[in-house]
PyMOL CGO cylinders between C-alpha atoms (Angstrom):
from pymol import cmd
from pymol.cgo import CYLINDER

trace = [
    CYLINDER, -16.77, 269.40, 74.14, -16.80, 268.94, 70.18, 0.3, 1, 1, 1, 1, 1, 1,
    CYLINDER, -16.80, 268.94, 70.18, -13.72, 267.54, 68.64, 0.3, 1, 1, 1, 1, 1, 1,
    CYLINDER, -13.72, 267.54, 68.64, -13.17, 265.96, 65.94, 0.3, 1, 1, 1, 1, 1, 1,
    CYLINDER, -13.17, 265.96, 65.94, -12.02, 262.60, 65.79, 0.3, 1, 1, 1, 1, 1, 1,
    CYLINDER, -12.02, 262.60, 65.79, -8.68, 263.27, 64.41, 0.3, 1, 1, 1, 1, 1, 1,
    CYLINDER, -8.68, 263.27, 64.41, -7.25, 265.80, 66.98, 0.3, 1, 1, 1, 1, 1, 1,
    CYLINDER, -7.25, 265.80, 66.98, -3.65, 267.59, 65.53, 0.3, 1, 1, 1, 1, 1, 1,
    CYLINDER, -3.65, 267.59, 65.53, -2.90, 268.37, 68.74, 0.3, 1, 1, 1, 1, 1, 1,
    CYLINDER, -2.90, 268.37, 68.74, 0.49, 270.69, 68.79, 0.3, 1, 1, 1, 1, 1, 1,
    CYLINDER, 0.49, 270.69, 68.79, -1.80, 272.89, 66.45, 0.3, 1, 1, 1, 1, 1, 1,
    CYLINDER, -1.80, 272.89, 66.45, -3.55, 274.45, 69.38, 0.3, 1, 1, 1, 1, 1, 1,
    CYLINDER, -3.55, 274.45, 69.38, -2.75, 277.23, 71.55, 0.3, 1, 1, 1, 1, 1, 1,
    CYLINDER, -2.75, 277.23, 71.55, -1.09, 276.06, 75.15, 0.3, 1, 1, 1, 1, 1, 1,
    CYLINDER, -1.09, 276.06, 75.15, -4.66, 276.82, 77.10, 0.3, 1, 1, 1, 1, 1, 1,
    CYLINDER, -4.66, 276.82, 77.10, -6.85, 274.53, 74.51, 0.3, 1, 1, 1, 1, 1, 1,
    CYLINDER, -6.85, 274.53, 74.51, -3.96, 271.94, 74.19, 0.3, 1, 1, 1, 1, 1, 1,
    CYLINDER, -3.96, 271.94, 74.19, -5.02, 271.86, 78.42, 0.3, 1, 1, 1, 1, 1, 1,
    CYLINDER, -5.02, 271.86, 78.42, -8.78, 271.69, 77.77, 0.3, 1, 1, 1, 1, 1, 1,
    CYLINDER, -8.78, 271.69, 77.77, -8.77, 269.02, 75.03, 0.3, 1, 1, 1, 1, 1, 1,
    CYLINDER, -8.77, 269.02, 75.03, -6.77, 266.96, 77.19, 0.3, 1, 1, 1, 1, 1, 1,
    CYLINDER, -6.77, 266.96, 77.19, -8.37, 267.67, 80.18, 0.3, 1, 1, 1, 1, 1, 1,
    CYLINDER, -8.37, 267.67, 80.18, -11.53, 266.42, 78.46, 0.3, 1, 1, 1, 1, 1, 1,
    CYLINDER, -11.53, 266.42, 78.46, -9.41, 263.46, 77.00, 0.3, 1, 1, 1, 1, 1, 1,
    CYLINDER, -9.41, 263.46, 77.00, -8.77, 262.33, 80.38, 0.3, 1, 1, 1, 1, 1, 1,
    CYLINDER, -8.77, 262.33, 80.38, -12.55, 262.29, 81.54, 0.3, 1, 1, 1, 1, 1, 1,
    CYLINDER, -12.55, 262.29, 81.54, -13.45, 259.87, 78.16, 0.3, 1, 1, 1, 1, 1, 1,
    CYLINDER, -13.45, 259.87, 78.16, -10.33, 257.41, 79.19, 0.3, 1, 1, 1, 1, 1, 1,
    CYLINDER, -10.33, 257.41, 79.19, -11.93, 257.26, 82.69, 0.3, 1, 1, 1, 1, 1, 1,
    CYLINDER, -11.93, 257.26, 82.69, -15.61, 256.69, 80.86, 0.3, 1, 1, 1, 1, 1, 1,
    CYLINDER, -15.61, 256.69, 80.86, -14.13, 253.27, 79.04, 0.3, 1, 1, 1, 1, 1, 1,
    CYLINDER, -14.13, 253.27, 79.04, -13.36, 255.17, 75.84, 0.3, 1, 1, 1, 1, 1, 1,
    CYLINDER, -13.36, 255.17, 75.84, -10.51, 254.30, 73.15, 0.3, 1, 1, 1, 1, 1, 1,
    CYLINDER, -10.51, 254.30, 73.15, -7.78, 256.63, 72.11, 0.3, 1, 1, 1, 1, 1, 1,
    CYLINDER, -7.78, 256.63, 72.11, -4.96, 256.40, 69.76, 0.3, 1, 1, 1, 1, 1, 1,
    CYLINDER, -4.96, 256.40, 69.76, -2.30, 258.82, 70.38, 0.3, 1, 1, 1, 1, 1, 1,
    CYLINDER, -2.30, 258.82, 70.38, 1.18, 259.06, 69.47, 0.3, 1, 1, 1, 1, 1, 1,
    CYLINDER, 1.18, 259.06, 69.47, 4.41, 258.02, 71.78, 0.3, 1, 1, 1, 1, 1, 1,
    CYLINDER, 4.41, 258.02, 71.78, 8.12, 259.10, 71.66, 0.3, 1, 1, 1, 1, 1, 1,
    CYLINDER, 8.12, 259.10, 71.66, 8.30, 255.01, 69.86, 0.3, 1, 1, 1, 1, 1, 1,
    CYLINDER, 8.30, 255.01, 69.86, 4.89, 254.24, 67.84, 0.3, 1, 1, 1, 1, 1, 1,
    CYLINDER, 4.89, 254.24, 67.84, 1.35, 255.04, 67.80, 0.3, 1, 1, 1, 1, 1, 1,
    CYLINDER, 1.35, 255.04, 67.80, -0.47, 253.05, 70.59, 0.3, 1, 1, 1, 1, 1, 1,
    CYLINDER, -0.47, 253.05, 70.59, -4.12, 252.79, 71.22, 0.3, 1, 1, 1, 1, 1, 1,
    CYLINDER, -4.12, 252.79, 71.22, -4.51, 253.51, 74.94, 0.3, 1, 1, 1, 1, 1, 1,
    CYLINDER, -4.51, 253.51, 74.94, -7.13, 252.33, 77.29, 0.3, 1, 1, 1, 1, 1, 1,
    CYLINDER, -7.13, 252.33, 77.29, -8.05, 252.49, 80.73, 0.3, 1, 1, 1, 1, 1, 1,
    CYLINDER, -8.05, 252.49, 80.73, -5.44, 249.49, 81.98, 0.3, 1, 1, 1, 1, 1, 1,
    CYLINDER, -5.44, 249.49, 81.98, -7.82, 249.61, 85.26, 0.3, 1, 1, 1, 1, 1, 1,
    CYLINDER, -7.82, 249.61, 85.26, -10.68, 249.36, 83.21, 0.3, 1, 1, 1, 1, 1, 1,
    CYLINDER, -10.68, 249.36, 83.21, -11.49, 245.50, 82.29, 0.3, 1, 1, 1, 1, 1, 1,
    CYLINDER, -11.49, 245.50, 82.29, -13.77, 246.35, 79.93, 0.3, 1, 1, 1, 1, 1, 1,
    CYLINDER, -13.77, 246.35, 79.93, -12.00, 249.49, 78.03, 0.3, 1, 1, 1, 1, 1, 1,
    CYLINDER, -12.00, 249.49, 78.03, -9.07, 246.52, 77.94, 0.3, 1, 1, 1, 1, 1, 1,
    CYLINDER, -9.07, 246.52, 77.94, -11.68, 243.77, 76.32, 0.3, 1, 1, 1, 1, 1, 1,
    CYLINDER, -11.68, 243.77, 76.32, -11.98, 246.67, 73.36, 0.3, 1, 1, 1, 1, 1, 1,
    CYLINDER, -11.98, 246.67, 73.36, -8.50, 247.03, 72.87, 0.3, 1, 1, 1, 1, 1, 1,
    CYLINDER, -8.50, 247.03, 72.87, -8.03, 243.41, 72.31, 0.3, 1, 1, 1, 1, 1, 1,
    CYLINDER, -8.03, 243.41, 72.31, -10.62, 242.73, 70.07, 0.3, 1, 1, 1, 1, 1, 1,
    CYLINDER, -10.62, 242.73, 70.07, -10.18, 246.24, 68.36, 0.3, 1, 1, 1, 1, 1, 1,
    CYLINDER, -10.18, 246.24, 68.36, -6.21, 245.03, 67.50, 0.3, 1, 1, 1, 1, 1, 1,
    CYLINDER, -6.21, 245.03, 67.50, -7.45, 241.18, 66.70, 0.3, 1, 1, 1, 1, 1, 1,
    CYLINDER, -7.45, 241.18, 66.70, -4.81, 240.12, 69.34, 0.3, 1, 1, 1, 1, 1, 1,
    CYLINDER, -4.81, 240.12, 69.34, -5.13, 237.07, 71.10, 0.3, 1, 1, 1, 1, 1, 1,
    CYLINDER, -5.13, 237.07, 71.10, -6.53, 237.78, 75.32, 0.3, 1, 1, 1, 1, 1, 1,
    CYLINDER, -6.53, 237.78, 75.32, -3.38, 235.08, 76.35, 0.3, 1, 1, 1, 1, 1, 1,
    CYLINDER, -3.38, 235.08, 76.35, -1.07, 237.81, 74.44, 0.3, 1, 1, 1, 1, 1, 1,
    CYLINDER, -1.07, 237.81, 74.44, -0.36, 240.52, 77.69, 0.3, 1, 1, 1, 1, 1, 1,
    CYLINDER, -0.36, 240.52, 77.69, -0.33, 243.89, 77.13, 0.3, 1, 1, 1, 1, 1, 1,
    CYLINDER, -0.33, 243.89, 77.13, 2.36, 246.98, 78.20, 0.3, 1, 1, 1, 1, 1, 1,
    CYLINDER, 2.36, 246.98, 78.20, 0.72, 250.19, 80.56, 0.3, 1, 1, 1, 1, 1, 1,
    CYLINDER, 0.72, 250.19, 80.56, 2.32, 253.73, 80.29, 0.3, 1, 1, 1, 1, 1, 1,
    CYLINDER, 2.32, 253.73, 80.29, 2.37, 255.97, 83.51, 0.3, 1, 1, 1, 1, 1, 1,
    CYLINDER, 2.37, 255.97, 83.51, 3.27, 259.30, 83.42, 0.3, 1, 1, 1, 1, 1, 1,
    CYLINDER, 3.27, 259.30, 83.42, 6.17, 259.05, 85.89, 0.3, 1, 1, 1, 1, 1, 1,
    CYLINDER, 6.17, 259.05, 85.89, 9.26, 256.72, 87.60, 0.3, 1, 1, 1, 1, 1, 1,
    CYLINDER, 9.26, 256.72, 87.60, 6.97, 257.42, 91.30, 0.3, 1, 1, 1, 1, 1, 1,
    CYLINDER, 6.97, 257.42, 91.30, 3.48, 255.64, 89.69, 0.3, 1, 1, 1, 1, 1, 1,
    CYLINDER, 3.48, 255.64, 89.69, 5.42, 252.43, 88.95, 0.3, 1, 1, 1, 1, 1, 1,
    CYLINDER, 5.42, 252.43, 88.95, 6.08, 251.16, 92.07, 0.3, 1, 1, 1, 1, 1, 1,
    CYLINDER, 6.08, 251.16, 92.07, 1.79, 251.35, 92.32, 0.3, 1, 1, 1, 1, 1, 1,
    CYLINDER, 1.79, 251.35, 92.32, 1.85, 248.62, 90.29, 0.3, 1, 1, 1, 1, 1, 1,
    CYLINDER, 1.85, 248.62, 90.29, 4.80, 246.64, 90.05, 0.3, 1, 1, 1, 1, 1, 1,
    CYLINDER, 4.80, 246.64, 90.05, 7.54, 245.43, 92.57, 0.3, 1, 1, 1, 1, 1, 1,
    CYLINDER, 7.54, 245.43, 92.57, 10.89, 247.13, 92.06, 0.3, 1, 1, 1, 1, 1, 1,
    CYLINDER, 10.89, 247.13, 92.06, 13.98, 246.10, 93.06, 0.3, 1, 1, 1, 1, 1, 1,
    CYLINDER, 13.98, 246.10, 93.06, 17.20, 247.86, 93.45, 0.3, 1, 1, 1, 1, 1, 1,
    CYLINDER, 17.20, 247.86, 93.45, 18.82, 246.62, 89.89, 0.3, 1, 1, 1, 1, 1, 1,
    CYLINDER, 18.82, 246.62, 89.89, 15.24, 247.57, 88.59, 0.3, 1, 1, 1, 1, 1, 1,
    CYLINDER, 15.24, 247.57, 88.59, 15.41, 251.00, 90.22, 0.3, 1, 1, 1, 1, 1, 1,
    CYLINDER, 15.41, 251.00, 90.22, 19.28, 252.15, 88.63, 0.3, 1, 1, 1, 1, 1, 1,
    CYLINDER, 19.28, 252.15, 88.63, 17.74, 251.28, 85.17, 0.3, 1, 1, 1, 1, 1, 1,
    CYLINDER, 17.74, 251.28, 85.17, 14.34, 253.38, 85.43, 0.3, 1, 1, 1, 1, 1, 1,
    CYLINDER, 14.34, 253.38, 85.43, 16.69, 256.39, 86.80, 0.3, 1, 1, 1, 1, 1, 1,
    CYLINDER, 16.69, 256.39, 86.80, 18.92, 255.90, 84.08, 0.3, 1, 1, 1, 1, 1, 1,
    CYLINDER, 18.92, 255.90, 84.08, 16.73, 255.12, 81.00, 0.3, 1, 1, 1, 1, 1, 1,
    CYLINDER, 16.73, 255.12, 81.00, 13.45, 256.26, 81.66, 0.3, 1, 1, 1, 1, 1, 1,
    CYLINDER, 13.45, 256.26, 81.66, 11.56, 258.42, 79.99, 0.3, 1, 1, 1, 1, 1, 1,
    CYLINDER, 11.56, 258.42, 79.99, 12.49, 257.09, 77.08, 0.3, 1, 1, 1, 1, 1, 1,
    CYLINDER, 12.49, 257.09, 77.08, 12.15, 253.71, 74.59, 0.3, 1, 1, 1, 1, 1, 1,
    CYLINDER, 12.15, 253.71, 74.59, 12.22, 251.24, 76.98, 0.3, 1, 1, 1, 1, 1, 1,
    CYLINDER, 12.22, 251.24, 76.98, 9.93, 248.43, 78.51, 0.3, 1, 1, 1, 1, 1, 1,
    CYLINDER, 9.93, 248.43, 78.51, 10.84, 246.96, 81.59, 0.3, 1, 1, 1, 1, 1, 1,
    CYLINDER, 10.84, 246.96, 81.59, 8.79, 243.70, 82.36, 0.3, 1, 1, 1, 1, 1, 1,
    CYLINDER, 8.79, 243.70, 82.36, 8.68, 243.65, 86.27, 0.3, 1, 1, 1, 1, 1, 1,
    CYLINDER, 8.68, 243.65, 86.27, 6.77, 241.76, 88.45, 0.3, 1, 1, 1, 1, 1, 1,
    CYLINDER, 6.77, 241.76, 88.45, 2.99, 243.14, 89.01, 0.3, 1, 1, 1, 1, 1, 1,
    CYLINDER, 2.99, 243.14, 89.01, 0.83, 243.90, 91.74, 0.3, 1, 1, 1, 1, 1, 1,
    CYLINDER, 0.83, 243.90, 91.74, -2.33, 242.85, 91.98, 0.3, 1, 1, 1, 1, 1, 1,
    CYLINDER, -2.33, 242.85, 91.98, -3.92, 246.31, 91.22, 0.3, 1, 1, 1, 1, 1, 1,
    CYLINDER, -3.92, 246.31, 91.22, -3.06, 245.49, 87.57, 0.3, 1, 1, 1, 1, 1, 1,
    CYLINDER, -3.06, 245.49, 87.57, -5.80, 242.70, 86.04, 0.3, 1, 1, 1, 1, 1, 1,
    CYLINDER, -5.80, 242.70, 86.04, -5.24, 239.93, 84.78, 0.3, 1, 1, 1, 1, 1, 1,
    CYLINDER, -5.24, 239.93, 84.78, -6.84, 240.57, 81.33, 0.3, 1, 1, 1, 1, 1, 1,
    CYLINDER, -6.84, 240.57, 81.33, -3.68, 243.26, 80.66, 0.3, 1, 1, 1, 1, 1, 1,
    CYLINDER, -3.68, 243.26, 80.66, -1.25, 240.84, 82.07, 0.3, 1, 1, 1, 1, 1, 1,
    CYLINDER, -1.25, 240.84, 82.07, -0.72, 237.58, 84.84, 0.3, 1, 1, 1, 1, 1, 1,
    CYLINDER, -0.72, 237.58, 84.84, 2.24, 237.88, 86.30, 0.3, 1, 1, 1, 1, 1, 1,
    CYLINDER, 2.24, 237.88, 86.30, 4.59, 240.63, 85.14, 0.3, 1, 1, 1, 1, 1, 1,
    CYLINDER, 4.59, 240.63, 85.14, 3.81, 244.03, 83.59, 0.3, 1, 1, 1, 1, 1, 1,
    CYLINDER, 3.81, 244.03, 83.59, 5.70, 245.46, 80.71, 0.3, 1, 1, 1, 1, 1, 1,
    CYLINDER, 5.70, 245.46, 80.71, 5.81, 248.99, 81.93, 0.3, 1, 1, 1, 1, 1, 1,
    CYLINDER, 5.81, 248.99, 81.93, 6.88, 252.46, 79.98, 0.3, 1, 1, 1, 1, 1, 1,
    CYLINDER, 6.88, 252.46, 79.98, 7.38, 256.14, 80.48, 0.3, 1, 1, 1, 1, 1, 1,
    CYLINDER, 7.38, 256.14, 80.48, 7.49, 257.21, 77.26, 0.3, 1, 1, 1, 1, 1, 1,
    CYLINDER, 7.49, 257.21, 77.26, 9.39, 260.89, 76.20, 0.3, 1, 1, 1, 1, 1, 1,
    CYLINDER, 9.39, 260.89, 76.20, 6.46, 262.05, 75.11, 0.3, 1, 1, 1, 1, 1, 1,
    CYLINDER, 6.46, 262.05, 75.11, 4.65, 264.85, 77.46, 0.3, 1, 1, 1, 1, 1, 1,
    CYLINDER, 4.65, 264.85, 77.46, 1.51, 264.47, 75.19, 0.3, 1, 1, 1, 1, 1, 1,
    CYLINDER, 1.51, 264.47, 75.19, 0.95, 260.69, 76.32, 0.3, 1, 1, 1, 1, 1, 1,
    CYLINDER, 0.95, 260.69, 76.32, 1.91, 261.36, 80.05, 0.3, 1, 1, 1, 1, 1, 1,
    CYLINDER, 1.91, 261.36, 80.05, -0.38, 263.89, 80.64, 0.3, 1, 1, 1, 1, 1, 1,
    CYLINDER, -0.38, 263.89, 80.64, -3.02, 261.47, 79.51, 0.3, 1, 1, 1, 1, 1, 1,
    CYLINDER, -3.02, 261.47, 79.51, -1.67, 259.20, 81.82, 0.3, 1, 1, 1, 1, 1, 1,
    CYLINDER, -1.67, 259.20, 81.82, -4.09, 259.66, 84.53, 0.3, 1, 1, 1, 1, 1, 1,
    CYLINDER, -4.09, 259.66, 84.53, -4.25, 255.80, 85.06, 0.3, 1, 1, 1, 1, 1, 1,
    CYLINDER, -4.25, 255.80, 85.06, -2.12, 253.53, 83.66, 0.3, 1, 1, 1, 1, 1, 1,
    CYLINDER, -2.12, 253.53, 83.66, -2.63, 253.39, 79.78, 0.3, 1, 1, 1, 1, 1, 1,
    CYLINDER, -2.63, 253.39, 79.78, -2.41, 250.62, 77.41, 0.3, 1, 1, 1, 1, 1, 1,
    CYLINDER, -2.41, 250.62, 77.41, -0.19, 251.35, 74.77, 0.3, 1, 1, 1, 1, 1, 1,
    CYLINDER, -0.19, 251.35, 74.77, 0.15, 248.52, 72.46, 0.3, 1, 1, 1, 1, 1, 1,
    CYLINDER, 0.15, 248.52, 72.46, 0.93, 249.75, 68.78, 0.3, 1, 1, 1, 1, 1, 1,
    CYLINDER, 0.93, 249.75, 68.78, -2.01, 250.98, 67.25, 0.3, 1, 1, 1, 1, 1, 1,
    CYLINDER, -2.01, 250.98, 67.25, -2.36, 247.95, 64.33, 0.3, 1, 1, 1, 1, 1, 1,
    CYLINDER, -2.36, 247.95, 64.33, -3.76, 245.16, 63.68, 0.3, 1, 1, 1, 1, 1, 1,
    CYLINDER, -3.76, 245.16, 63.68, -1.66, 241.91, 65.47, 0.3, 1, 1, 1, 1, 1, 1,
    CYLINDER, -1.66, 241.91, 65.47, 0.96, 240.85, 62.69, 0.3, 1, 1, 1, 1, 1, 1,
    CYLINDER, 0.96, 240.85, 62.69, 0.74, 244.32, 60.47, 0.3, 1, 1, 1, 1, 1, 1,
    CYLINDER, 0.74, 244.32, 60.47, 3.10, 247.01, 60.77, 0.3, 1, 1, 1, 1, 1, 1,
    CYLINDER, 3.10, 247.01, 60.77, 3.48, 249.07, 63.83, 0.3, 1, 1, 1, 1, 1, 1,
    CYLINDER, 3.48, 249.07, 63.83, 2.94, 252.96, 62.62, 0.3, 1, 1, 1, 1, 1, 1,
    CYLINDER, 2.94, 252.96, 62.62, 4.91, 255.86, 63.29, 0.3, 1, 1, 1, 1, 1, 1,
    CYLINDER, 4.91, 255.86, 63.29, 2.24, 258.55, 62.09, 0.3, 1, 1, 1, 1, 1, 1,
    CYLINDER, 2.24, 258.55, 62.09, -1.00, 258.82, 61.60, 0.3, 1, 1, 1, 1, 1, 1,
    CYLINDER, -1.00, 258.82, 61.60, -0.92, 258.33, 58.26, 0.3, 1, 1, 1, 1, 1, 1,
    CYLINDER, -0.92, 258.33, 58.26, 0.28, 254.88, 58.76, 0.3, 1, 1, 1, 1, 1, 1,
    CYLINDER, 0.28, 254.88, 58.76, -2.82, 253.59, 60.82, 0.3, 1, 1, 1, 1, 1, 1,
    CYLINDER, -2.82, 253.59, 60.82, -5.28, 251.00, 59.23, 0.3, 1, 1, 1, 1, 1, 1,
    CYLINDER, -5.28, 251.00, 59.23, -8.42, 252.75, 58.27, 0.3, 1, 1, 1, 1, 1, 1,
    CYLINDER, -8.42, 252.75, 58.27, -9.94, 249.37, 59.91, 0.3, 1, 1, 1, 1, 1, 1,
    CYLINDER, -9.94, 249.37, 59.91, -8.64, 250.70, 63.26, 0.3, 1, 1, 1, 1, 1, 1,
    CYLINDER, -8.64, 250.70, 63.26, -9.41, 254.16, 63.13, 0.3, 1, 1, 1, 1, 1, 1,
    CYLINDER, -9.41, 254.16, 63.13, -12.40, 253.37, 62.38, 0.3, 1, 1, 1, 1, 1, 1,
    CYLINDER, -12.40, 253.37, 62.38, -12.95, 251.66, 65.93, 0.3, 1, 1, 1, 1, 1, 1,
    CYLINDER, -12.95, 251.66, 65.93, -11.55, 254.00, 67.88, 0.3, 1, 1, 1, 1, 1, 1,
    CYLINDER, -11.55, 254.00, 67.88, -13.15, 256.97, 69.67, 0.3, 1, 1, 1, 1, 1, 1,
    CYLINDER, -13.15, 256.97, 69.67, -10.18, 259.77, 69.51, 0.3, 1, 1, 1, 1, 1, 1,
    CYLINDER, -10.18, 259.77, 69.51, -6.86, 259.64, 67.32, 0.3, 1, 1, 1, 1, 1, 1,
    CYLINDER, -6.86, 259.64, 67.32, -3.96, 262.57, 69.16, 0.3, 1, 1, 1, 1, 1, 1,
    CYLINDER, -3.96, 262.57, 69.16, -1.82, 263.35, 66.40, 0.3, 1, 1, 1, 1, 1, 1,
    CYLINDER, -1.82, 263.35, 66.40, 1.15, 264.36, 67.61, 0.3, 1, 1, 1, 1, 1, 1,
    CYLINDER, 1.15, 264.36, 67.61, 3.65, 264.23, 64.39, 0.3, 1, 1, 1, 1, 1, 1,
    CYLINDER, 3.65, 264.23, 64.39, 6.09, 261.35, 63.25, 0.3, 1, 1, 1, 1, 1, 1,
    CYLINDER, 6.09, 261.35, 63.25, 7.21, 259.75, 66.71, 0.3, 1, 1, 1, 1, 1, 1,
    CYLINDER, 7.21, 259.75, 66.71, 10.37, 260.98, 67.84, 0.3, 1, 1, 1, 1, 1, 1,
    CYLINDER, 10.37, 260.98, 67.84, 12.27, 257.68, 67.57, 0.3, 1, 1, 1, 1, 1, 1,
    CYLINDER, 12.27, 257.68, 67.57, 9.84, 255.89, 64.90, 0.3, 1, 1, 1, 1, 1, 1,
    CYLINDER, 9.84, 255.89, 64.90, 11.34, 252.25, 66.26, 0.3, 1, 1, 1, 1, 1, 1,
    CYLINDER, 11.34, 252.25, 66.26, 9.77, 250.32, 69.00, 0.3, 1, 1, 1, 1, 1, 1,
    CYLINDER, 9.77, 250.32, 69.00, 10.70, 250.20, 72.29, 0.3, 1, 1, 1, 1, 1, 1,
    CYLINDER, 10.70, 250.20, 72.29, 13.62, 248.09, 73.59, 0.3, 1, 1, 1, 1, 1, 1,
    CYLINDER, 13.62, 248.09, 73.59, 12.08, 245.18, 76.22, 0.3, 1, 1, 1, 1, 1, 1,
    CYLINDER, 12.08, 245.18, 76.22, 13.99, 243.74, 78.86, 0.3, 1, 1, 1, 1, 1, 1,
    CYLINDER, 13.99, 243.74, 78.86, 12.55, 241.58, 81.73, 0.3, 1, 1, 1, 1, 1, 1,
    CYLINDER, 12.55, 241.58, 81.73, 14.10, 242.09, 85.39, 0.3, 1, 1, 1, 1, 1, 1,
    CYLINDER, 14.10, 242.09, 85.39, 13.80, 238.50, 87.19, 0.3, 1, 1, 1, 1, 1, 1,
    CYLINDER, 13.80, 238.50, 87.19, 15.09, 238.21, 90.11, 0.3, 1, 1, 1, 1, 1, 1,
    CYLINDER, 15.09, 238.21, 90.11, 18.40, 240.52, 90.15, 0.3, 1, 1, 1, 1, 1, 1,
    CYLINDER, 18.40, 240.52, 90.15, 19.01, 239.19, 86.51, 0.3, 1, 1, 1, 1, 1, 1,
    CYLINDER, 19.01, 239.19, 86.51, 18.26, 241.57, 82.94, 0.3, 1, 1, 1, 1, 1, 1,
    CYLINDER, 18.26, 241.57, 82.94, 16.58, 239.21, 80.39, 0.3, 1, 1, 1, 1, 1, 1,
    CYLINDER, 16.58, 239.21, 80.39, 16.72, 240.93, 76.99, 0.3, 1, 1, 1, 1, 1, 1,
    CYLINDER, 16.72, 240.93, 76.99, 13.35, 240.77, 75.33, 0.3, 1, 1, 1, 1, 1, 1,
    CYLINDER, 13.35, 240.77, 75.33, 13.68, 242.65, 72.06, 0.3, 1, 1, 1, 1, 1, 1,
    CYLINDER, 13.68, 242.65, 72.06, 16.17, 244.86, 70.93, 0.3, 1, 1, 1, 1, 1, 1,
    CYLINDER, 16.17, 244.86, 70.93, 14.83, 248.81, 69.79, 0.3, 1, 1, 1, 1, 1, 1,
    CYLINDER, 14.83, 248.81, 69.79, 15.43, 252.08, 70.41, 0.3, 1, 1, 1, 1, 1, 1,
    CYLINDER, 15.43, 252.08, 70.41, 18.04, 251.40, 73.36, 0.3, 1, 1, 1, 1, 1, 1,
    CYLINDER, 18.04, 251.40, 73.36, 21.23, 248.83, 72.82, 0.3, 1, 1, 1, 1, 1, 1,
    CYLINDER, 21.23, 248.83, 72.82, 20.75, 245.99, 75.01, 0.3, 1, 1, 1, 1, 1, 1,
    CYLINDER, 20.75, 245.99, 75.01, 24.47, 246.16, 75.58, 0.3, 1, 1, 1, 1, 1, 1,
    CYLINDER, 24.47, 246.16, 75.58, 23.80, 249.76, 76.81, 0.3, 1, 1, 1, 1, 1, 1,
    CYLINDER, 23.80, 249.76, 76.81, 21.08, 248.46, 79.98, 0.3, 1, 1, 1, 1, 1, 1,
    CYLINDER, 21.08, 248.46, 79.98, 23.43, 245.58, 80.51, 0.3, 1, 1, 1, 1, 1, 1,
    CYLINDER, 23.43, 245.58, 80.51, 25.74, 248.26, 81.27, 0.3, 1, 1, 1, 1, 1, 1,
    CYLINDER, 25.74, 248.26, 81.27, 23.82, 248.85, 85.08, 0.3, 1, 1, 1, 1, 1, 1,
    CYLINDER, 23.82, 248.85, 85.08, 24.29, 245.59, 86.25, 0.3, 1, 1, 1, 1, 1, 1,
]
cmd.load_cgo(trace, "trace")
């Protein structure tokens, strides 16, 4: 299939929206790079299975390999595949998810250790275009260079990185254009991370 590299994706008809990302899915399972837009930022996603596709990423972003990265499944029954979830863990992925959260749990050892050691910043973003690519877990750290400004369209993306990628989905601004919220579930306790899209006050809410 020919496509160019900057794919406007909600421009196509329903039955070659399912082709192009039917044939998206095959080049994330061949190692290849794609930047595609979430409900929070742009994120360049990668085979998280694939050590090598991962190695790319991290060079691709300049980011240091003791930095972990976040996956993106395309639903609340893949994450128990590769994290442990408890029951405090559980009320807040029925309650917030989809949607602009991370949850850091602890990981299973499916997951390697180049994306992360010991726990697994996970998302389901609310963004159908990034789940249905979600055929493995995805990286989706924000599409920039480490230290430069996250974007929230394509028109924000360093020309260095686009450059180094292999497909850009362009879905539109991202529905929330703020990063994710990311809280850490340790034991039965909610560390906040970083405040985003979602009030920390709001998650603290489930306890």
């Amino acid at each position: 299939m020919k496509l160019n590299k900057i794919i406007k994706i909600y421009e196509f008809d329903e039955n070659e929206r399912k082709k192009i990302l039917n044939f998206l899915k095959e080049e994330l399972l061949n190692g290849k790079i794609i930047i595609c837009g979430t409900d929070t930022l742009y994120g360049i996603s990668a085979n998280a299975l694939d050590e090598n596709a991962v190695k790319k990423v991290y060079k691709i972003k300049k980011r240091d390999f003791n930095k972990p990265l976040s996956i993106c499944v395309k639903n609340k029954e893949e994450i128990e595949k590769y994290a442990y979830v408890n029951d405090l863990a559980k009320k807040i992925i029925d309650e917030f998810l989809p949607g602009p959260l991370t949850i850091i749990l602890k990981k299973k050892p499916i997951i390697p250790d180049i994306v992360a050691k010991d726990y697994i910043g996970i998302r389901i973003p609310d963004e159908a275009i990034i789940r249905e690519l979600s055929i493995v877990p995805l990286t989706t750290t924000s599409a920039n260079i480490s230290g430069e400004k996250s974007p929230t369209a394509v028109e924000e993306i360093n020309p260095e990185i686009l450059k180094k990628v292999d497909y850009v989905v362009d879905i539109g601004k991202c529905k929330y254009s703020k990063p994710s919220t990311i809280i850490k579930i340790e034991d039965n306790k909610i560390i906040p991370i970083r405040e985003g899209a979602i009030p920390i006050s709001k998650i603290k809410e489930m306890r």
